[in-house]
Each structure stands twice: as C-alpha cells, then as structure tokens.
N, C-alpha and C positions, 0 to 999 in steps of 0.2 A: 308430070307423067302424061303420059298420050291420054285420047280420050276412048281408049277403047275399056271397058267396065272388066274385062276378066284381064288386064296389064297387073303384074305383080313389079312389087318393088325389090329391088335389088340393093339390099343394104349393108351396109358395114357392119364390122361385127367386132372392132375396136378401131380404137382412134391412131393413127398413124398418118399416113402419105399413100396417094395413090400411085403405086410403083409403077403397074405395067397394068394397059387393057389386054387382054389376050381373045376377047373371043368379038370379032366384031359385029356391028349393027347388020341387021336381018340377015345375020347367018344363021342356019341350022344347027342347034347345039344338042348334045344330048343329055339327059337329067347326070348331073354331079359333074358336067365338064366345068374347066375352071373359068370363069367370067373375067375374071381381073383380079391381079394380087394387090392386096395392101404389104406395107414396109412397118412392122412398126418393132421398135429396139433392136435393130439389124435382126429382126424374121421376117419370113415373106411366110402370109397369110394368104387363102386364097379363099374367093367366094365364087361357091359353085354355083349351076343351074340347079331350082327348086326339081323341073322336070323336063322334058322335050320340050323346046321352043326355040325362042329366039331373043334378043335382046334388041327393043325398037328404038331405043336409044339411051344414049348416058348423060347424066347431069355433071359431071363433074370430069376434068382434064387430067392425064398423068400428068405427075410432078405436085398435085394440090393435097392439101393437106385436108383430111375428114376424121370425122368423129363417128365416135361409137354410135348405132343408131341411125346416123344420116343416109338417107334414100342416094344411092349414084348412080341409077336409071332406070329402065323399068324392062321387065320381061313379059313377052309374050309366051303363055304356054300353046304346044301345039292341040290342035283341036278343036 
C-alpha cells in the first residue's frame, strides 16, 4: 500500500479471479462505483468504493487469481 496513512485497502470479498479492473488509477470515483469485479463460480462480483476518492493503485493483475480477504490495492478517500 502507498505510504499515505488515511490509503484504505481494497479487498476481496471471496476468493475467485480478478475478472476485470474497471475503475482506473487516480481517477475520480464516487462512493459505491464499482472498483473491479472478481469471477468467482461463473458470477461476477463487484467491489465498490468505501467513499469519494480514488484508487492509488492495485496489487494484483486481471486474470490472477485472489482470495477471500486479500488487499488488491489501495484507495484514496477524497479529502
């Protein structure tokens, strides 16, 4: 995670495949847009923004495969 102290983590919320990113790095998102869906038993999952911000970057590539729990990159909230 970056080293800025208010960066929240963006984490999975079952284990599957990182399908698709959909919302990219330092763009402006707003709270509940979708971040990036996981695949997991042919559903697409999506994990949203906690709130207004941004996403400073991701730990992990589509097409890899993460677990329930696992951080896949960090958000900046705005403000």
């Amino acid at each position: 995670m970056p080293d800025q102290p208010n960066a929240l983590p963006i984490v999975a919320e079952t284990t599957g495949t990182l399908w698709k990113i959909v919302a990219a790095p330092n763009v402006a998102q707003s709270r509940d847009a979708t971040l990036v869906i996981i695949e997991s038993m042919k559903m697409e999952i999506p994990v949203e923004a906690p709130t207004d911000g941004y996403v400073a970057k991701y730990l992990v590539n589509e097409g890899e495969p993460v677990e329930e729990g696992q951080v896949l990159g960090a958000f900046i909230p705005a403000g």
